[in-house]
BALOBA-1460 file (C-alpha; in Angstrom, 3 decimals):
// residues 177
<rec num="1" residu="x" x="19.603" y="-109.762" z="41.446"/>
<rec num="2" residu="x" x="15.781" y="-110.692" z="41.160"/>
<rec num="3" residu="x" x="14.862" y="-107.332" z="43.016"/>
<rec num="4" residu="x" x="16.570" y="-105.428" z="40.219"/>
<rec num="5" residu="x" x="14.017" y="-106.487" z="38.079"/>
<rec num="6" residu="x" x="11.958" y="-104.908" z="36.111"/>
<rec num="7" residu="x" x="9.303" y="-105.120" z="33.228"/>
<rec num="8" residu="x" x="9.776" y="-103.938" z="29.909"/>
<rec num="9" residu="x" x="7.878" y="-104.213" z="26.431"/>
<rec num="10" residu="x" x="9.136" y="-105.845" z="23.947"/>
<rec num="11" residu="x" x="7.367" y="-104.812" z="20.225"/>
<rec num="12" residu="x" x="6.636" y="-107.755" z="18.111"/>
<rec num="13" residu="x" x="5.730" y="-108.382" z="14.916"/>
<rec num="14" residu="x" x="1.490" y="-109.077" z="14.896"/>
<rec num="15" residu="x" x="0.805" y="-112.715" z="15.395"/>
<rec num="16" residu="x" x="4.332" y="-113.593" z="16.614"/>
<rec num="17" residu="x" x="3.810" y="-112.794" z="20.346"/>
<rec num="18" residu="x" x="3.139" y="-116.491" z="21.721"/>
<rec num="19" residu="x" x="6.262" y="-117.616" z="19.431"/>
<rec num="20" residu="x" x="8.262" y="-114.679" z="20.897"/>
<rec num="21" residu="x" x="7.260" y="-115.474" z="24.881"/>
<rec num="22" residu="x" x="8.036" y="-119.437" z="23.786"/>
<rec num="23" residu="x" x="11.189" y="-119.270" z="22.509"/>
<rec num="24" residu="x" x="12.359" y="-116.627" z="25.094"/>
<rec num="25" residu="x" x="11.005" y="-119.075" z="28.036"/>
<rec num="26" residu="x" x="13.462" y="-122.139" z="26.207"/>
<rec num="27" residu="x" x="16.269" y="-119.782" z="26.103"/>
<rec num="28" residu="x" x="15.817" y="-119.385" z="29.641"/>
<rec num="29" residu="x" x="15.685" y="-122.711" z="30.739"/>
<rec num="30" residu="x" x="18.294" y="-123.886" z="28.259"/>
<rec num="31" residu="x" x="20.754" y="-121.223" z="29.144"/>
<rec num="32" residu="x" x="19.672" y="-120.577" z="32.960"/>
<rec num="33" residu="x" x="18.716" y="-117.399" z="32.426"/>
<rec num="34" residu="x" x="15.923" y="-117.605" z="35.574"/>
<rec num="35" residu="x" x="17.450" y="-115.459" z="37.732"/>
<rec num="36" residu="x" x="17.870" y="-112.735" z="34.699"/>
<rec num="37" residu="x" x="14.412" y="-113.269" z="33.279"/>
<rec num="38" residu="x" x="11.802" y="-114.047" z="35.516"/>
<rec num="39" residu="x" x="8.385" y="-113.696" z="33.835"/>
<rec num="40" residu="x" x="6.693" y="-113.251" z="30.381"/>
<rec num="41" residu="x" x="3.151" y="-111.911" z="29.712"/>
<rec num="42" residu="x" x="1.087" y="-111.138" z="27.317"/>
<rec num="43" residu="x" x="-2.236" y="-109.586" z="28.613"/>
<rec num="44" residu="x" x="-5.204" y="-111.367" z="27.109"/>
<rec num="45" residu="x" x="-8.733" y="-110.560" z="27.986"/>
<rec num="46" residu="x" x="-11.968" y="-112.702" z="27.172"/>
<rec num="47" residu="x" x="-14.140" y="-111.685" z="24.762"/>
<rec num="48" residu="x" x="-17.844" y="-113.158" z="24.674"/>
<rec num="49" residu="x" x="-19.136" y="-112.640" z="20.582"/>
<rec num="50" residu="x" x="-22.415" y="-112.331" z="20.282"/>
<rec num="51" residu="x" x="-23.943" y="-113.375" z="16.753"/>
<rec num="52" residu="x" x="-26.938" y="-114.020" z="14.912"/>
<rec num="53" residu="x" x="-25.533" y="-117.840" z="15.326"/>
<rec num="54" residu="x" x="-24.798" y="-117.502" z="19.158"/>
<rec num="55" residu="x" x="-22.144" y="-116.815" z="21.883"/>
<rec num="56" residu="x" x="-19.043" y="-118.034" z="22.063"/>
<rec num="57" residu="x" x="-16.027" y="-116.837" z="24.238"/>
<rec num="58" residu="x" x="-12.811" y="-116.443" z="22.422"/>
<rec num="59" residu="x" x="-9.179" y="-115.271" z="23.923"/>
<rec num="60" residu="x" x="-7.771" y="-112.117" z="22.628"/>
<rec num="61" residu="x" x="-4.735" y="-109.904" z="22.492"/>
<rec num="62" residu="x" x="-5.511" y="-106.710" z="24.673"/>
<rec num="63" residu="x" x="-1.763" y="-105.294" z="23.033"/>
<rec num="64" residu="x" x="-1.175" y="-106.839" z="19.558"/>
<rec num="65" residu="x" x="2.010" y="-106.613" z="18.917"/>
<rec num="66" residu="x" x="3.605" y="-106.811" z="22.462"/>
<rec num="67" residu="x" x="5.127" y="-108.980" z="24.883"/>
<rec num="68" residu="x" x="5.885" y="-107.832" z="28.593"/>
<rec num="69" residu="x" x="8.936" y="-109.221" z="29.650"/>
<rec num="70" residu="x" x="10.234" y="-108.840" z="33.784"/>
<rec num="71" residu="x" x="13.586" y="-108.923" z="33.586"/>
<rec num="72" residu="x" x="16.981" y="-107.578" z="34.984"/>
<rec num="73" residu="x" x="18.520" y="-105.344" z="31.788"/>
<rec num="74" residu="x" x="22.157" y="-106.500" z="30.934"/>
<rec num="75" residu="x" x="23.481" y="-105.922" z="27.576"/>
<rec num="76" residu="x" x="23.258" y="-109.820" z="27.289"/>
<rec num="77" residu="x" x="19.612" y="-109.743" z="28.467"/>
<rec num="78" residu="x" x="19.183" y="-107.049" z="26.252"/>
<rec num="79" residu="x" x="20.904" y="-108.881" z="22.850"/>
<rec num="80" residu="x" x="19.345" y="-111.918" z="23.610"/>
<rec num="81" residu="x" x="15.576" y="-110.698" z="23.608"/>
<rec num="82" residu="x" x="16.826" y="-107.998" z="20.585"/>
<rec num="83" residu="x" x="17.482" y="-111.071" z="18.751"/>
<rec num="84" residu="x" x="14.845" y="-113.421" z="18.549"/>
<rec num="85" residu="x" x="12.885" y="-113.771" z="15.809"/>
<rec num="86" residu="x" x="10.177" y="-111.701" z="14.989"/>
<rec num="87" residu="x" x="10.819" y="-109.206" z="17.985"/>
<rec num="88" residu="x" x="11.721" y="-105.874" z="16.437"/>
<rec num="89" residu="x" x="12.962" y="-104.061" z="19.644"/>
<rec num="90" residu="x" x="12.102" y="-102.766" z="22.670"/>
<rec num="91" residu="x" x="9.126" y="-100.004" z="23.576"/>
<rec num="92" residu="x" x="11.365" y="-96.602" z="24.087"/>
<rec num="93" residu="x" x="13.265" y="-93.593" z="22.653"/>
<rec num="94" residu="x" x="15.618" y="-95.143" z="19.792"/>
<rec num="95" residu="x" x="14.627" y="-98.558" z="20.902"/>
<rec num="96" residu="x" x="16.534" y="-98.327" z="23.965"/>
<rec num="97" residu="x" x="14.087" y="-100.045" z="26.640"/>
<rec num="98" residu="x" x="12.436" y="-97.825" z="29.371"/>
<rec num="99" residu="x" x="11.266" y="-99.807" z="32.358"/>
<rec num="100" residu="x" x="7.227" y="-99.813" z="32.762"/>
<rec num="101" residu="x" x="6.539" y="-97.964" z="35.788"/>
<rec num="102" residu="x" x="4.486" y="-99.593" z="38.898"/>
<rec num="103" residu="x" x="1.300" y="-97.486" z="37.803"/>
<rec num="104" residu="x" x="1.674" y="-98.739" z="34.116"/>
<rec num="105" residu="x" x="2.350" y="-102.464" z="34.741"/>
<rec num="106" residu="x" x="-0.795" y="-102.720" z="37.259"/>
<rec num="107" residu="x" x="-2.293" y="-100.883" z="34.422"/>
<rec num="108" residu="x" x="-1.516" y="-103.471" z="32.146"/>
<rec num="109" residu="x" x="-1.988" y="-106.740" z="33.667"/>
<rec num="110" residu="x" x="-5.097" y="-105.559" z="35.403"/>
<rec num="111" residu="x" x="-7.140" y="-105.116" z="32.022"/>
<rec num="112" residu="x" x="-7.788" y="-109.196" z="31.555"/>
<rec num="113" residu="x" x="-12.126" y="-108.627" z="32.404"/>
<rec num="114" residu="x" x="-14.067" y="-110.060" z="30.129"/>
<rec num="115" residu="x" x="-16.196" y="-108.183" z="27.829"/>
<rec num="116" residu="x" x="-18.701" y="-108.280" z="25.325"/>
<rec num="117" residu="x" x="-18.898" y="-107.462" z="21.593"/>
<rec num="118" residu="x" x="-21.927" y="-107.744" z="19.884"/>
<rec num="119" residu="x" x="-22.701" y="-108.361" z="16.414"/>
<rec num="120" residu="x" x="-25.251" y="-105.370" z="16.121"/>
<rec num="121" residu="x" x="-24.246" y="-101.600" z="15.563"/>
<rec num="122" residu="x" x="-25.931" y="-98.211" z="16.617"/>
<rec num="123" residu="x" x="-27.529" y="-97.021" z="13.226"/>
<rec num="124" residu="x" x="-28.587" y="-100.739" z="12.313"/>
<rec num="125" residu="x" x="-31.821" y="-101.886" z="11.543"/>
<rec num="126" residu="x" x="-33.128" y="-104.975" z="13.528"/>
<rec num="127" residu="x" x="-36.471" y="-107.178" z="13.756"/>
<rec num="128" residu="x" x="-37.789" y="-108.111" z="17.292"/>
<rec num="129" residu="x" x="-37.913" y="-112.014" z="17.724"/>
<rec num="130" residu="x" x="-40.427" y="-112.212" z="20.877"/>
<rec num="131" residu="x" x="-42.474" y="-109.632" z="23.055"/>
<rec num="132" residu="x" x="-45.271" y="-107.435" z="22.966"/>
<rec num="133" residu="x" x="-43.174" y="-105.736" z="19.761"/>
<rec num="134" residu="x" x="-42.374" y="-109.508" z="17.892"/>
<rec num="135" residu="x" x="-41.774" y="-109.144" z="14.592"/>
<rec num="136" residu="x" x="-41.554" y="-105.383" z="14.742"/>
<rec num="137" residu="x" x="-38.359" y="-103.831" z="13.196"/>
<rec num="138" residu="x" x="-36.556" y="-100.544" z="13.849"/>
<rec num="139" residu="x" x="-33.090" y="-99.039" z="14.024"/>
<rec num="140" residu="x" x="-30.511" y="-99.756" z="16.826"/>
<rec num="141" residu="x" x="-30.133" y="-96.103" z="18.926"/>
<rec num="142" residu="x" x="-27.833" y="-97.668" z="21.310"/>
<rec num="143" residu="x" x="-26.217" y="-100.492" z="22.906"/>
<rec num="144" residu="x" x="-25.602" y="-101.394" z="26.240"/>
<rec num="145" residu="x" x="-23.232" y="-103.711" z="26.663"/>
<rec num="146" residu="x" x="-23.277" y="-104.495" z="30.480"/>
<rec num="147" residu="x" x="-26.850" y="-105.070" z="30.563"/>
<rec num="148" residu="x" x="-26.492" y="-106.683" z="27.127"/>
<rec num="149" residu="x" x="-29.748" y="-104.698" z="26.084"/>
<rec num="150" residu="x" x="-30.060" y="-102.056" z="23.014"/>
<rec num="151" residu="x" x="-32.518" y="-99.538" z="22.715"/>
<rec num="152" residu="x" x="-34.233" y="-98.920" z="19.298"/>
<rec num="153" residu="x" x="-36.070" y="-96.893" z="17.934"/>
<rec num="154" residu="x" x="-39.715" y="-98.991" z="16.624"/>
<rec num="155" residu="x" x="-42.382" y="-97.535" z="14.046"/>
<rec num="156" residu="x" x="-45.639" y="-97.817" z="15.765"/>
<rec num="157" residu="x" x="-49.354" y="-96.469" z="15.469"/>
<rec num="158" residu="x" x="-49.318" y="-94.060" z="12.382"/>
<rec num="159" residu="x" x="-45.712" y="-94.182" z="11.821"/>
<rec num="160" residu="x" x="-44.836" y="-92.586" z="15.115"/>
<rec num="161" residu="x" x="-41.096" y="-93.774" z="16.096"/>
<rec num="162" residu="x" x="-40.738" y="-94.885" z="19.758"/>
<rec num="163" residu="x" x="-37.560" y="-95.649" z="21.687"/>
<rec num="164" residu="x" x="-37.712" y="-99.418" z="23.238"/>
<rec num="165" residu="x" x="-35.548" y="-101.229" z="25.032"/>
<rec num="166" residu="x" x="-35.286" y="-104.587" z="24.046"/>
<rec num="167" residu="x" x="-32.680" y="-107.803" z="25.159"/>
<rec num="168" residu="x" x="-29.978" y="-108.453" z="23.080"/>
<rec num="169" residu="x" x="-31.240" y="-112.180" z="22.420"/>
<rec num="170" residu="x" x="-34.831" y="-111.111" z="21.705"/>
<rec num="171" residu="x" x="-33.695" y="-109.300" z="18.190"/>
<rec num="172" residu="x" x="-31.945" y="-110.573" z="14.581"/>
<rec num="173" residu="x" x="-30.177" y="-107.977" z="12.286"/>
<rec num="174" residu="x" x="-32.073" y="-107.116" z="9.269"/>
<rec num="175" residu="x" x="-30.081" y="-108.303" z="6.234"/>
<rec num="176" residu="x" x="-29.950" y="-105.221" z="3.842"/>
<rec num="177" residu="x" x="-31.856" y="-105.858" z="0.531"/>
């Protein structure tokens, strides 16, 4: 039965997803269900913030709204997920679930990295906090967020802009007057 198996996506209602994949997991055990629904998932990645008060790494939804469910489709599979609360129905024409294919749940699962947001924008001004260019400000051109550097553009001798690239950590946002 396992090998007939396969994942679906169930569409939730934002915020419910870790109720949803809880009380689907205690219907399972409760009602024996393992051999009808074997796993629940809901892809997070990790996110490091960057701030003017530091990093920190937080856990986030990469599909609000969504919880990926392997499971064989019966229409008592189907009735019990259909009627938990908070799940509205299943990804798919009319509701009616369509299976994820191989490509899609590889896809899916695969996309837990960890990124990086930072608190600074392209188009933003910023002041330089150490190097040759300290205290210096200028306006964010772009960001590179693998190399966690940004490259902005700095008023120098006789107002002259030039592009610099500068660490991520070595810079404050300039709060707007």
């Amino acid at each position: 039965m396992a090998e007939a198996a396969k994942w679906y996506v169930a569409h939730t209602y934002s915020g419910y997803e870790n109720a949803v994949k809880t009380t689907i997991e205690k219907y399972v055990t409760n009602q024996h269900l393992e051999d009808l629904i074997l796993d629940l998932k809901i892809p997070m990645e990790t996110v490091t913030e960057i701030t003017d008060s530091g990093t920190k790494e937080i856990e986030r939804k990469i599909f609000p709204g969504y919880v990926l469910i392997k499971m064989v489709m019966t229409d008592d599979t189907w009735h019990l997920i259909r009627n938990i609360r908070g799940v509205t129905g299943f990804v798919g024409p009319d509701s009616k679930p369509v299976a994820l294919t191989p490509a899609e749940v590889e896809m899916m699962l695969s996309t837990q990295q960890n990124s990086v947001e930072f608190g600074i924008a392209i188009g933003e001004e910023v002041r330089i906090l150490s190097g040759p260019l300290e205290n210096f400000t200028g306006v964010v051109e772009d960001v590179d967020t693998v190399r966690q550097k940004l490259t902005v553009k700095v008023k120098m001798f006789l107002g002259r802009e030039m592009p610099v690239e500068v660490d991520l950590q070595d810079v404050e946002k300039v709060q707007p007057k």
